[in-house]
HTML snippet that shows the backbone in 3Dmol.js (N, CA, C, O; Angstrom):
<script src="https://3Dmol.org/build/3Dmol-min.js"></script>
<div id="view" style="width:600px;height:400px;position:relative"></div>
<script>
const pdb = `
ATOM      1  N   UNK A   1      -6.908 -26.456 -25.400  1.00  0.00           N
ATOM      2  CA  UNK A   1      -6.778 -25.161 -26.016  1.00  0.00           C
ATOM      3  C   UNK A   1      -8.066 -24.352 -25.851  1.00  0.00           C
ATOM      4  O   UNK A   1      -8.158 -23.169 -25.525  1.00  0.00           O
ATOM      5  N   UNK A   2      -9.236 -25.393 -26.198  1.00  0.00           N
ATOM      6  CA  UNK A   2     -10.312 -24.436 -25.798  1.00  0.00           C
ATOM      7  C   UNK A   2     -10.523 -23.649 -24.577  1.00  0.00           C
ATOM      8  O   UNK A   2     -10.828 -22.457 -24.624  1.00  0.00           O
ATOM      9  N   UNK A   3     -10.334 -24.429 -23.272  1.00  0.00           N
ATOM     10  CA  UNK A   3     -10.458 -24.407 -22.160  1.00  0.00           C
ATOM     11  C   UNK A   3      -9.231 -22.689 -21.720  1.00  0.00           C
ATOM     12  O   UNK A   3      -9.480 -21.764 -20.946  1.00  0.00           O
ATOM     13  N   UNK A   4      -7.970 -22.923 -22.623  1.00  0.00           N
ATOM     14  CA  UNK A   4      -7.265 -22.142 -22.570  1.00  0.00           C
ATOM     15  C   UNK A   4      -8.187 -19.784 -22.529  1.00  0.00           C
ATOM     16  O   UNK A   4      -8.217 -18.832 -21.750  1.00  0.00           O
ATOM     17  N   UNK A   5      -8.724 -20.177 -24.073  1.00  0.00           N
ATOM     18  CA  UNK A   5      -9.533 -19.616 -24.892  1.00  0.00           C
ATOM     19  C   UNK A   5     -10.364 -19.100 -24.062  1.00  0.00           C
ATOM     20  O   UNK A   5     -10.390 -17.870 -24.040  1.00  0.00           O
ATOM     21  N   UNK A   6     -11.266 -19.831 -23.154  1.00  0.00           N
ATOM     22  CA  UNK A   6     -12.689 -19.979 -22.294  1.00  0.00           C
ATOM     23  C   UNK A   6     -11.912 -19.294 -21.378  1.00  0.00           C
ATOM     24  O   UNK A   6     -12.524 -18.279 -21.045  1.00  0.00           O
ATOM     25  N   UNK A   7     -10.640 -19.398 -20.711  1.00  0.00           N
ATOM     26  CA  UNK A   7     -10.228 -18.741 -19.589  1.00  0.00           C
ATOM     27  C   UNK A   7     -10.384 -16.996 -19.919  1.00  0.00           C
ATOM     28  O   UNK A   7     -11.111 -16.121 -19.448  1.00  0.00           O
ATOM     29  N   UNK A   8      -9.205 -17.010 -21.072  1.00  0.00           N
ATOM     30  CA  UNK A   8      -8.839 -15.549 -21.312  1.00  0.00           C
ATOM     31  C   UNK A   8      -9.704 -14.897 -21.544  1.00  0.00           C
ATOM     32  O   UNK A   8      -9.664 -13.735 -21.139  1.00  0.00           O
ATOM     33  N   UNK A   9     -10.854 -15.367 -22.293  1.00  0.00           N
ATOM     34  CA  UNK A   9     -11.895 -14.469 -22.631  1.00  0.00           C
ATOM     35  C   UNK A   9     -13.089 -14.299 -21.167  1.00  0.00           C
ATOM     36  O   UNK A   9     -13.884 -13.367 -21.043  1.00  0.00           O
ATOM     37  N   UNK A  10     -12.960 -15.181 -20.423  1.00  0.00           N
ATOM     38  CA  UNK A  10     -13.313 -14.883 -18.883  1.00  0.00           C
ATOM     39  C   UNK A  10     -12.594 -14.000 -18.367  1.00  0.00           C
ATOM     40  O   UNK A  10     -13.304 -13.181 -17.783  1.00  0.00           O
ATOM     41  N   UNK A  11     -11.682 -13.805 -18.309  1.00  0.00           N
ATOM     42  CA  UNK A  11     -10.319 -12.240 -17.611  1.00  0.00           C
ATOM     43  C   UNK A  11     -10.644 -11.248 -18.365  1.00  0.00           C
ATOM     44  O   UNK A  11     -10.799 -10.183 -17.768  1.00  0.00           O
ATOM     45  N   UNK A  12     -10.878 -11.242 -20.043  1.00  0.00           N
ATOM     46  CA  UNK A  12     -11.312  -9.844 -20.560  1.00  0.00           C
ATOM     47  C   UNK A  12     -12.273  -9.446 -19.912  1.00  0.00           C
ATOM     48  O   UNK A  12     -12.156  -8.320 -19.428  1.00  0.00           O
ATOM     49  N   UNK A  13     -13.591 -10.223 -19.658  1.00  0.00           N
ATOM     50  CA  UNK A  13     -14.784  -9.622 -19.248  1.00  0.00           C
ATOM     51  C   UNK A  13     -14.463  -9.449 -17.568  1.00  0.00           C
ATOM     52  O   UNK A  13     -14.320  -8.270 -17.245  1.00  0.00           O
ATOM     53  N   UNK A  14     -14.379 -10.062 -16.876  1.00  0.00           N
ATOM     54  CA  UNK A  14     -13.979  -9.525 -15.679  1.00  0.00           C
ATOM     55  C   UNK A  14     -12.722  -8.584 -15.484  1.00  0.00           C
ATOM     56  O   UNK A  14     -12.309  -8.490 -14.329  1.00  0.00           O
ATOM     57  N   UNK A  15     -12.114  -7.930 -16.397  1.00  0.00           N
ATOM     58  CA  UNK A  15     -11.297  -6.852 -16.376  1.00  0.00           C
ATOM     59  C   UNK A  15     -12.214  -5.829 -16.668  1.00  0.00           C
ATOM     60  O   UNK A  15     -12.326  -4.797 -16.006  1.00  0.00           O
ATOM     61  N   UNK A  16     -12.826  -6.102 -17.597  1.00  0.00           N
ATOM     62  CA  UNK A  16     -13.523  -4.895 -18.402  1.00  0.00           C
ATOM     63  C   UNK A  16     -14.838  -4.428 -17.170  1.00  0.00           C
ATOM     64  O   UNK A  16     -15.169  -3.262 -16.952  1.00  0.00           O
ATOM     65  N   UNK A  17     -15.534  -5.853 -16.371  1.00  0.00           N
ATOM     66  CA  UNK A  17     -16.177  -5.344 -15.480  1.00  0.00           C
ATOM     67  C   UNK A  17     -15.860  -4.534 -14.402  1.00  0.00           C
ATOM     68  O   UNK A  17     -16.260  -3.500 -13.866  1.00  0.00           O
ATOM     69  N   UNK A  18     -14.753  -5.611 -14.242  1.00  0.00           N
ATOM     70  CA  UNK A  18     -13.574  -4.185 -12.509  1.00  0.00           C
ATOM     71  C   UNK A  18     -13.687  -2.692 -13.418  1.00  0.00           C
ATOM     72  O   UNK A  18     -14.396  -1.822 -12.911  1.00  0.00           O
ATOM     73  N   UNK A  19     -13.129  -2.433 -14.507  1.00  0.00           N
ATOM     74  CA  UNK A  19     -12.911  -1.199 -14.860  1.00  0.00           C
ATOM     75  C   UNK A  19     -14.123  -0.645 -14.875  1.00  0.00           C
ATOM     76  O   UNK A  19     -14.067   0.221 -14.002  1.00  0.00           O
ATOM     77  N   UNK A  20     -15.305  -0.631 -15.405  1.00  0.00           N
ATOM     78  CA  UNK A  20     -16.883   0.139 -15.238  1.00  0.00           C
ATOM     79  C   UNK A  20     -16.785   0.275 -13.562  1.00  0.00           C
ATOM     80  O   UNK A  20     -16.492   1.306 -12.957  1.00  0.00           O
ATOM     81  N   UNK A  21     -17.127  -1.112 -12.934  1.00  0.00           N
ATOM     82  CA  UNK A  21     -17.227  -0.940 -11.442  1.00  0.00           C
ATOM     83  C   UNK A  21     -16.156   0.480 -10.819  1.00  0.00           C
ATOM     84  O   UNK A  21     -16.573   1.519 -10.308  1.00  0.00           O
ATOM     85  N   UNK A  22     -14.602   0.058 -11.088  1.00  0.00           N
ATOM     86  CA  UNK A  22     -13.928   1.528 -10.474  1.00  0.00           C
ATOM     87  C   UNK A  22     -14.622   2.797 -10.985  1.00  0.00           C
ATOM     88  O   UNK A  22     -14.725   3.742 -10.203  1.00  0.00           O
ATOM     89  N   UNK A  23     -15.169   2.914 -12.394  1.00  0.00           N
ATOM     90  CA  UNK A  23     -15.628   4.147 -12.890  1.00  0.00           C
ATOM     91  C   UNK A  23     -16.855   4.782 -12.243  1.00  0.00           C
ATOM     92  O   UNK A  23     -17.082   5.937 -11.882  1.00  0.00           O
ATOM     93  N   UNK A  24     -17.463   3.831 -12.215  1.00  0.00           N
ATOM     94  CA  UNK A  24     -18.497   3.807 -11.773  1.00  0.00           C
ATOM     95  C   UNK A  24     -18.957   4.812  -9.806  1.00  0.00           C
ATOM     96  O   UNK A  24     -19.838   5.563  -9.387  1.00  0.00           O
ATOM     97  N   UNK A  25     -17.844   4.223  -9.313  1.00  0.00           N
ATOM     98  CA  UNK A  25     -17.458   4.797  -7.795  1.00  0.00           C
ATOM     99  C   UNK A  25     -17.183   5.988  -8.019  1.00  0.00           C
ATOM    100  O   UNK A  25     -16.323   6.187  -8.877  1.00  0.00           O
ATOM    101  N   UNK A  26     -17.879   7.309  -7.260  1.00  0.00           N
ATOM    102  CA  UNK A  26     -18.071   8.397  -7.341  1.00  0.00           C
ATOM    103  C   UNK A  26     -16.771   8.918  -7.482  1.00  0.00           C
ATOM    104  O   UNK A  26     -16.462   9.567  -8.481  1.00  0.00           O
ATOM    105  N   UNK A  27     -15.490   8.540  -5.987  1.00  0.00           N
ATOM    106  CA  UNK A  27     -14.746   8.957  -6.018  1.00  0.00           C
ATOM    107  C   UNK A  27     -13.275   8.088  -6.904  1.00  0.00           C
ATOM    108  O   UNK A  27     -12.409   8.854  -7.327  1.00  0.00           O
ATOM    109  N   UNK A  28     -13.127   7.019  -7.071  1.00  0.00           N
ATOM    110  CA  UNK A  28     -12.279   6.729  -7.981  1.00  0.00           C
ATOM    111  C   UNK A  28     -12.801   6.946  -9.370  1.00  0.00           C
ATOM    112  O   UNK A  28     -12.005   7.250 -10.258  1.00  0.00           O
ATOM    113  N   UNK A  29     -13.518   6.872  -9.510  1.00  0.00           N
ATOM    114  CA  UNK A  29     -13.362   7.021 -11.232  1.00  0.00           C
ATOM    115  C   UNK A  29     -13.491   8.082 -11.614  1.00  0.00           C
ATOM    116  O   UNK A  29     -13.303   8.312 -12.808  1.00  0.00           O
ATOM    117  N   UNK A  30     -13.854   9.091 -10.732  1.00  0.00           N
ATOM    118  CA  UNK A  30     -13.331  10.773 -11.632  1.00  0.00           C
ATOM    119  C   UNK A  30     -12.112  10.406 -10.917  1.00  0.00           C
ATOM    120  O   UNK A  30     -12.659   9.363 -10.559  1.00  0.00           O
ATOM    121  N   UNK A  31     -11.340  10.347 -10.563  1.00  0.00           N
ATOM    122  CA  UNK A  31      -9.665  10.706  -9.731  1.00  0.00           C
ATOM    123  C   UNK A  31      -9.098   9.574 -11.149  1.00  0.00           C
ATOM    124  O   UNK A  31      -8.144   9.834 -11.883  1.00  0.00           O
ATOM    125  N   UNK A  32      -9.894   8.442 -11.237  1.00  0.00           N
ATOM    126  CA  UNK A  32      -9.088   7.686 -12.332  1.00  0.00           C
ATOM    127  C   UNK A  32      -9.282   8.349 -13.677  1.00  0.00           C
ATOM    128  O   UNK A  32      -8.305   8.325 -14.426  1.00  0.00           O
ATOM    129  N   UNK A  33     -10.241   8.859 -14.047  1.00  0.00           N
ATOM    130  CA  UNK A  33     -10.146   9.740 -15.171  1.00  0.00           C
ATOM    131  C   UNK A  33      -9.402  11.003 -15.452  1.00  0.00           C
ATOM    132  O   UNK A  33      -8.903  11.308 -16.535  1.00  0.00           O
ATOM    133  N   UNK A  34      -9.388  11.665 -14.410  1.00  0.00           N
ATOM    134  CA  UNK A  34      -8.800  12.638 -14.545  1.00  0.00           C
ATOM    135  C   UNK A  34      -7.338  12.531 -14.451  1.00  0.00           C
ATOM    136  O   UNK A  34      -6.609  13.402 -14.926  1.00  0.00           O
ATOM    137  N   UNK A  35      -6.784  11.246 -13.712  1.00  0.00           N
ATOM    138  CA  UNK A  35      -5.422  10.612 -14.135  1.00  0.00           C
ATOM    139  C   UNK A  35      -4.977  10.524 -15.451  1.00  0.00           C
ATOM    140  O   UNK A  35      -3.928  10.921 -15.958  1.00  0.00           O
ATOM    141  N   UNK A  36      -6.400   9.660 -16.158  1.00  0.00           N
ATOM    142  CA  UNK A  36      -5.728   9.508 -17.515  1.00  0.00           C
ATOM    143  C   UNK A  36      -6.023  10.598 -18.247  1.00  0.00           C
ATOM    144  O   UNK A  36      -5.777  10.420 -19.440  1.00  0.00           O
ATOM    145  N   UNK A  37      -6.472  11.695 -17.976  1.00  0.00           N
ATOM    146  CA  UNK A  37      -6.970  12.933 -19.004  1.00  0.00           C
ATOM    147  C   UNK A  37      -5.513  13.742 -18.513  1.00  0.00           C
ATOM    148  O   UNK A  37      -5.183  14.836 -18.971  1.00  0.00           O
ATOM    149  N   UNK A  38      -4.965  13.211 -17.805  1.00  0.00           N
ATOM    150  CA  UNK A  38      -3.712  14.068 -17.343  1.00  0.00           C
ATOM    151  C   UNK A  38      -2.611  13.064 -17.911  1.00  0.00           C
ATOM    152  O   UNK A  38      -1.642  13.284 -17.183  1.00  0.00           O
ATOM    153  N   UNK A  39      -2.264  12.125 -18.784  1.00  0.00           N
ATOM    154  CA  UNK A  39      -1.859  11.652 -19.325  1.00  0.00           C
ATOM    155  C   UNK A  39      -0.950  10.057 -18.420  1.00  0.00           C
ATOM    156  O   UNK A  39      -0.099   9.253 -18.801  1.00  0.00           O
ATOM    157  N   UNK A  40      -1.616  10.227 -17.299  1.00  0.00           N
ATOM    158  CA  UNK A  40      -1.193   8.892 -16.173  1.00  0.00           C
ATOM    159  C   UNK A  40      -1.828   7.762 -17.163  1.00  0.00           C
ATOM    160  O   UNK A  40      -2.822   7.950 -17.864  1.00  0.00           O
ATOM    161  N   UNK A  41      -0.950   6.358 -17.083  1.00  0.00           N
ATOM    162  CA  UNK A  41      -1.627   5.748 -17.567  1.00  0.00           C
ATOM    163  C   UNK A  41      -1.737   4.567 -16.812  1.00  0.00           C
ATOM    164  O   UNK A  41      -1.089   4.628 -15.767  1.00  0.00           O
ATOM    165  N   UNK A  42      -2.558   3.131 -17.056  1.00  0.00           N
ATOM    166  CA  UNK A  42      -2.602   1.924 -15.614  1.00  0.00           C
ATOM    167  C   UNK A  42      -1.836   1.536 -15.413  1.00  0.00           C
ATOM    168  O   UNK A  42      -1.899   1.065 -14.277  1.00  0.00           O
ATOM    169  N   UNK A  43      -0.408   1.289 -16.126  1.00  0.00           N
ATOM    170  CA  UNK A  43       0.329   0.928 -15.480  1.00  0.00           C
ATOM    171  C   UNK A  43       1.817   1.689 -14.489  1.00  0.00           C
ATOM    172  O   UNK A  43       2.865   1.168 -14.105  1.00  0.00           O
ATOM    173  N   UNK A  44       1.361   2.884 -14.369  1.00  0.00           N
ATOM    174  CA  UNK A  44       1.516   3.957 -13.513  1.00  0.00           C
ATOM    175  C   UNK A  44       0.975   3.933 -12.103  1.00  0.00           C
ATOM    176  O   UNK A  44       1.606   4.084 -11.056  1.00  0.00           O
ATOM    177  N   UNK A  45      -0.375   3.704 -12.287  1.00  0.00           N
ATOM    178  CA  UNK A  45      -1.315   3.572 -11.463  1.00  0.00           C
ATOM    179  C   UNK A  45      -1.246   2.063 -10.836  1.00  0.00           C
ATOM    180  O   UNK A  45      -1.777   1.854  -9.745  1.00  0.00           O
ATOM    181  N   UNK A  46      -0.710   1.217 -11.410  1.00  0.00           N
ATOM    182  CA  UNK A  46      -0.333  -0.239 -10.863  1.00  0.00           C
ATOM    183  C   UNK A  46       0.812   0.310  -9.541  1.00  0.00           C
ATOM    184  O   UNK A  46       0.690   0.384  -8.318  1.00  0.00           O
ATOM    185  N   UNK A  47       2.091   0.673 -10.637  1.00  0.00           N
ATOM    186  CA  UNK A  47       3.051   1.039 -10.398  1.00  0.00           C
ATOM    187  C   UNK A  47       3.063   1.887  -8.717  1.00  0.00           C
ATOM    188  O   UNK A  47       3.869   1.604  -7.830  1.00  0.00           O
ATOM    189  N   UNK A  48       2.361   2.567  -8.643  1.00  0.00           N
ATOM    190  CA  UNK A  48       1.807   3.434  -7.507  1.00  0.00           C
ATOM    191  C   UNK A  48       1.013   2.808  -6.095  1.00  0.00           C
ATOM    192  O   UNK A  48       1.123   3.074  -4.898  1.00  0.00           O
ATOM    193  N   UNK A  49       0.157   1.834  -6.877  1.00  0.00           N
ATOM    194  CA  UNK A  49      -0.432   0.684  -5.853  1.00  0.00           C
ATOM    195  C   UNK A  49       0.437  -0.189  -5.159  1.00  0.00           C
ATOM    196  O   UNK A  49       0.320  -0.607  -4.007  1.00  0.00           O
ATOM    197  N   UNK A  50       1.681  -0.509  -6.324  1.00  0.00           N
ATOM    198  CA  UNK A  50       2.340  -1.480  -5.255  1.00  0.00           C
ATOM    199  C   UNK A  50       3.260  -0.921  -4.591  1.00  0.00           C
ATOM    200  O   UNK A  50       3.849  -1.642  -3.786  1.00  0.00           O
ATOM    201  N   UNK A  51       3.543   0.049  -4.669  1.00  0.00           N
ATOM    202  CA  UNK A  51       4.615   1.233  -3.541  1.00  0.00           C
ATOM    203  C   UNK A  51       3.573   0.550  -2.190  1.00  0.00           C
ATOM    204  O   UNK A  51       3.989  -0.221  -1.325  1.00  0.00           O
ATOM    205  N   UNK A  52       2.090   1.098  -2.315  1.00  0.00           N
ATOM    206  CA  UNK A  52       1.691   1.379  -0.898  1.00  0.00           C
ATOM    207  C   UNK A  52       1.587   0.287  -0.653  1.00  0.00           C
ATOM    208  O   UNK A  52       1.469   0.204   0.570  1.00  0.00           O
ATOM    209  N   UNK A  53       1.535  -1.357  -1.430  1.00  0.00           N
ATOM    210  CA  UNK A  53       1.257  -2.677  -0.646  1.00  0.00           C
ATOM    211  C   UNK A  53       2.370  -3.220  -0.203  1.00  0.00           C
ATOM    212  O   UNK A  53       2.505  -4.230   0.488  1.00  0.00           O
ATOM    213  N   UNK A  54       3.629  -2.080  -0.886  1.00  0.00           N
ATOM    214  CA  UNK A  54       4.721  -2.655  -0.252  1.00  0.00           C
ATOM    215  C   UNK A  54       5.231  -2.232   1.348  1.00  0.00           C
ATOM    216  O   UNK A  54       5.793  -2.835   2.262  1.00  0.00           O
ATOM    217  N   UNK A  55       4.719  -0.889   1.144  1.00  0.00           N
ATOM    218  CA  UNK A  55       4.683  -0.276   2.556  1.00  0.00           C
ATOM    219  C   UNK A  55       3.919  -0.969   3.760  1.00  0.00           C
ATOM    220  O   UNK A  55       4.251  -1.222   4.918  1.00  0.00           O
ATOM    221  N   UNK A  56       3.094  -1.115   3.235  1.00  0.00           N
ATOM    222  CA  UNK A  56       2.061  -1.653   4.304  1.00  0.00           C
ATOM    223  C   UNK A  56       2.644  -3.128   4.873  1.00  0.00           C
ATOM    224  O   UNK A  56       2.663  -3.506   6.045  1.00  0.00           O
ATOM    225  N   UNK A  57       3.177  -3.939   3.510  1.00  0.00           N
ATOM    226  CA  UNK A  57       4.006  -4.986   4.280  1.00  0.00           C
ATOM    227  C   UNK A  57       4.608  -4.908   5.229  1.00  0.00           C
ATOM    228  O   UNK A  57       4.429  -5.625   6.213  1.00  0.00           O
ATOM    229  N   UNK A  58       5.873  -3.572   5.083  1.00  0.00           N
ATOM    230  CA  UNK A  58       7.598  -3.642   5.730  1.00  0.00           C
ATOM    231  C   UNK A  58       6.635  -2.613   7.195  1.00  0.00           C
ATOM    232  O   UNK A  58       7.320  -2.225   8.142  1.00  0.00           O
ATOM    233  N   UNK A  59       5.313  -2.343   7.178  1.00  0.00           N
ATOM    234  CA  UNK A  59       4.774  -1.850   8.610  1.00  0.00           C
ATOM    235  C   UNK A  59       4.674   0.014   8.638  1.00  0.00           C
ATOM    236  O   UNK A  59       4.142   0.744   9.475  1.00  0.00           O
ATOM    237  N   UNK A  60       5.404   0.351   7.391  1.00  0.00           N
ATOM    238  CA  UNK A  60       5.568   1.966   7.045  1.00  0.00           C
ATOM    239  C   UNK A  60       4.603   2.463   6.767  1.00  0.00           C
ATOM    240  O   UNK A  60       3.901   1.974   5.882  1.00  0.00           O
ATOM    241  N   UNK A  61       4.209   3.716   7.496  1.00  0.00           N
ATOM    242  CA  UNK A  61       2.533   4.293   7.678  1.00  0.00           C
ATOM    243  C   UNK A  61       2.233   4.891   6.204  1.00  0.00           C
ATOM    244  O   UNK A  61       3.040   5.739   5.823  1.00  0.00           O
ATOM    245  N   UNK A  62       1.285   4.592   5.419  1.00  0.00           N
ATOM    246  CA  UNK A  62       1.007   5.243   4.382  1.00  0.00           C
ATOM    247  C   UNK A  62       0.482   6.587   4.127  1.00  0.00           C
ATOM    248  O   UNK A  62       0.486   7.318   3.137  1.00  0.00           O
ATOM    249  N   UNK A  63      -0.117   6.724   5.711  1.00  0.00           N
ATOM    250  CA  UNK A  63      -0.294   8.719   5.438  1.00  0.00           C
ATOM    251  C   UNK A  63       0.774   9.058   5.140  1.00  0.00           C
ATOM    252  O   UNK A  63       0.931   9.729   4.119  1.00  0.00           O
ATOM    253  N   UNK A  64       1.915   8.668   6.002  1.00  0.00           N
ATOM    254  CA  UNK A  64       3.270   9.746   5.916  1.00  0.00           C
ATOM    255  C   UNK A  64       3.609   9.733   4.616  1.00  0.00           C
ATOM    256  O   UNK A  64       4.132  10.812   4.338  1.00  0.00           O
ATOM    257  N   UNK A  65       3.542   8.839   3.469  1.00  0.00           N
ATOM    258  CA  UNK A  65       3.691   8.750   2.477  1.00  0.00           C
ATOM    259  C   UNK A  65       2.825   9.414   1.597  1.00  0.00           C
ATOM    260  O   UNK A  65       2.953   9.095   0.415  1.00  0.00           O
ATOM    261  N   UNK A  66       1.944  10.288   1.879  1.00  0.00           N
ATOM    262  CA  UNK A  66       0.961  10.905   0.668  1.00  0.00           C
ATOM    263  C   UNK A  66       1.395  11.828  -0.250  1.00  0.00           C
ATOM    264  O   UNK A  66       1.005  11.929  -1.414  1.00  0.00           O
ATOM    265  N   UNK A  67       2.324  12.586   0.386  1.00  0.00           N
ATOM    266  CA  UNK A  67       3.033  13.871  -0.132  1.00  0.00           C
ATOM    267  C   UNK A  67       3.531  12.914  -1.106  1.00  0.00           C
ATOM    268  O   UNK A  67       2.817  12.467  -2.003  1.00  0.00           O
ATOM    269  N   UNK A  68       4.752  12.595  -0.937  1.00  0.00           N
ATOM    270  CA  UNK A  68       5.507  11.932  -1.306  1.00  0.00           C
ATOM    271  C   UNK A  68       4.739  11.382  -2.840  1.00  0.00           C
ATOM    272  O   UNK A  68       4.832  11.864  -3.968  1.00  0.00           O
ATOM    273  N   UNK A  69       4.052  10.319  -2.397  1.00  0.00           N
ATOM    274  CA  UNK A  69       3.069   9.982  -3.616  1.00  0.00           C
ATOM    275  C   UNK A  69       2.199  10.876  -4.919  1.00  0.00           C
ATOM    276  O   UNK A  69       1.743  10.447  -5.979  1.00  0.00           O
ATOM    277  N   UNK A  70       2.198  12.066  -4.423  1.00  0.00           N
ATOM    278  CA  UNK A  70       1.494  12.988  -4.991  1.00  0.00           C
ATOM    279  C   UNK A  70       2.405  13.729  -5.755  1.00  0.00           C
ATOM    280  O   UNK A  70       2.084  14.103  -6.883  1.00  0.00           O
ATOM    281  N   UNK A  71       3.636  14.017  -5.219  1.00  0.00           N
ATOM    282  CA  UNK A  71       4.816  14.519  -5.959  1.00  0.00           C
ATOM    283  C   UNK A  71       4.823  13.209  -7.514  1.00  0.00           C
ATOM    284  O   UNK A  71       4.707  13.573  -8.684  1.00  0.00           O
ATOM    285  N   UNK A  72       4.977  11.827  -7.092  1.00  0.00           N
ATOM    286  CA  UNK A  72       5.405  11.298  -7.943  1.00  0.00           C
ATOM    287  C   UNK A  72       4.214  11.329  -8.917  1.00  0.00           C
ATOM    288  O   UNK A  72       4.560  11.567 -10.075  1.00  0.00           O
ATOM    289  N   UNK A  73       2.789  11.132  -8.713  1.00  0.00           N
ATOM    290  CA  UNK A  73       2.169  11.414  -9.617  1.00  0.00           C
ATOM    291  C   UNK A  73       2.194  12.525 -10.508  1.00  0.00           C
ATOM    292  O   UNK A  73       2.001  12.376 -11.714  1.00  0.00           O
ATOM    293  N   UNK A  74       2.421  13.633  -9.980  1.00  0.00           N
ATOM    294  CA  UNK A  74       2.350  15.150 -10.529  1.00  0.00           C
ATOM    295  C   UNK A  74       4.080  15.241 -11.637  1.00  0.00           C
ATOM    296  O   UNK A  74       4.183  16.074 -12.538  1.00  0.00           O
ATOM    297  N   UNK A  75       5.335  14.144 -11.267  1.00  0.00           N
ATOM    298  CA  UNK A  75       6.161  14.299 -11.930  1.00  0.00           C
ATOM    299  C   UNK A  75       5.430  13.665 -13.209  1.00  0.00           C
ATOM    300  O   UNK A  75       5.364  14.204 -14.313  1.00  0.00           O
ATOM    301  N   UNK A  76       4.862  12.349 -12.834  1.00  0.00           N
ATOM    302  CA  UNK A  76       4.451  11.566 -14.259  1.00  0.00           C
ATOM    303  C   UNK A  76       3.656  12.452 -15.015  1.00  0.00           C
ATOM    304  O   UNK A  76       3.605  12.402 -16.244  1.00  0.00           O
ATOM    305  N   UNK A  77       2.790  13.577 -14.053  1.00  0.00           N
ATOM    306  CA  UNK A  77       1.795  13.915 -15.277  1.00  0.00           C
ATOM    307  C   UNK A  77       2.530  14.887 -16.235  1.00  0.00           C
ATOM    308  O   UNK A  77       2.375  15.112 -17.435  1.00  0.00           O
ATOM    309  N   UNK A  78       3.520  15.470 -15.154  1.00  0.00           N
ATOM    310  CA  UNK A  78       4.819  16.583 -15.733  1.00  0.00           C
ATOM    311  C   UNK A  78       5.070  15.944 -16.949  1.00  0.00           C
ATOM    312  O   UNK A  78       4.708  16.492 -17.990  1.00  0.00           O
ATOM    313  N   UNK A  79       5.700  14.743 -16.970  1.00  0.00           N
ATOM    314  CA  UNK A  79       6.384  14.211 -17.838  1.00  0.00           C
ATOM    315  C   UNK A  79       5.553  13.837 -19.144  1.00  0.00           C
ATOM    316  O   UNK A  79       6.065  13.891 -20.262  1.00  0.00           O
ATOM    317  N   UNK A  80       3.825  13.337 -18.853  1.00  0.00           N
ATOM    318  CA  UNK A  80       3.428  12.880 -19.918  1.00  0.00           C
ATOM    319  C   UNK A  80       3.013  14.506 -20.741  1.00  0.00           C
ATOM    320  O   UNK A  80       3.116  14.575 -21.966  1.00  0.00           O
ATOM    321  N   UNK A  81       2.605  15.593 -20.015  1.00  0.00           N
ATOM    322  CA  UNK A  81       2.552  16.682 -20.373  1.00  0.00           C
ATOM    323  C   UNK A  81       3.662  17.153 -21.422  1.00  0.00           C
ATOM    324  O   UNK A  81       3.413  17.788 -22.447  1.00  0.00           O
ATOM    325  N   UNK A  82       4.919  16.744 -21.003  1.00  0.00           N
ATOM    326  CA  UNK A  82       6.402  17.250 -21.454  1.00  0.00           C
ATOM    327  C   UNK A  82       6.137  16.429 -23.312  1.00  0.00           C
ATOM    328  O   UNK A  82       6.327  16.894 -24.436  1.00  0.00           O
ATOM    329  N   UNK A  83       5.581  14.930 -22.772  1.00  0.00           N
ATOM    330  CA  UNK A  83       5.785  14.513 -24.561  1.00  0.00           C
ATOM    331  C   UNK A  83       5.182  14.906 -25.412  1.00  0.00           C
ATOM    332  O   UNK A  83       5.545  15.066 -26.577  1.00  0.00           O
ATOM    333  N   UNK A  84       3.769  15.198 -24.749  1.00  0.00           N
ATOM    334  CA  UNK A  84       2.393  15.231 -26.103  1.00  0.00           C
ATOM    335  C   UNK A  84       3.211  17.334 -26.121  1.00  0.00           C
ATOM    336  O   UNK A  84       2.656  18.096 -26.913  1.00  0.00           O
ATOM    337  N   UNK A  85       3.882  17.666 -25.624  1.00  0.00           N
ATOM    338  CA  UNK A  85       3.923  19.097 -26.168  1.00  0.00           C
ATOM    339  C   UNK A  85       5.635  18.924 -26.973  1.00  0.00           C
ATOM    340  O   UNK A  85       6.237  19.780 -27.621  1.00  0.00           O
ATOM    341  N   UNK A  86       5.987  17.775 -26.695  1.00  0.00           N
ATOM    342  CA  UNK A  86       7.471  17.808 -27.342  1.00  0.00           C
ATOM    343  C   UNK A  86       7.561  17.296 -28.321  1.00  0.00           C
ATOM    344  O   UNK A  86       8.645  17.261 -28.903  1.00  0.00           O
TER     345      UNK A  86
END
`;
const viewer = $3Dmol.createViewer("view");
viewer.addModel(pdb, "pdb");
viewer.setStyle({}, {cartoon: {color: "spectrum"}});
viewer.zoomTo();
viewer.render();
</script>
């Protein structure tokens, strides 16, 4: 159980470090902030990552996909916009 304990609290801190580190990067962490100041939240942003790792599997070019991607972000922010005013 301890060992259990010793793990998870090893994943908090190396979560919590990835997250400073992304912030930290000039260009993701304002684009990730300004995601969540636009009401995107991580698991949106998960959600979005594995579109393109899925693409990249089946060989489908991910430029052609940017539009595309940008629409769906801009619906989510639509949408989180739509609650905090509804």
């Amino acid at each position: 159980m301890q060992k259990l304990r010793a793990e998870v609290n090893r994943l908090k801190q190396e979560e919590a470090n990835s997250r400073i580190l992304l912030l930290l990067h000039p260009f993701v962490g304002s684009e990730l902030l300004r995601l969540f100041q636009s009401g995107v939240n991580e698991q949106d942003i998960i959600a979005i990552s594995e579109l393109f790792k899925a693409d990249s599997r089946i060989g489908i070019n991910i430029k052609e996909d940017v539009a595309f991607t940008k629409d769906i972000i801009l619906a989510q922010q639509q949408g989180a916009n739509d609650r905090l005013s509804g």
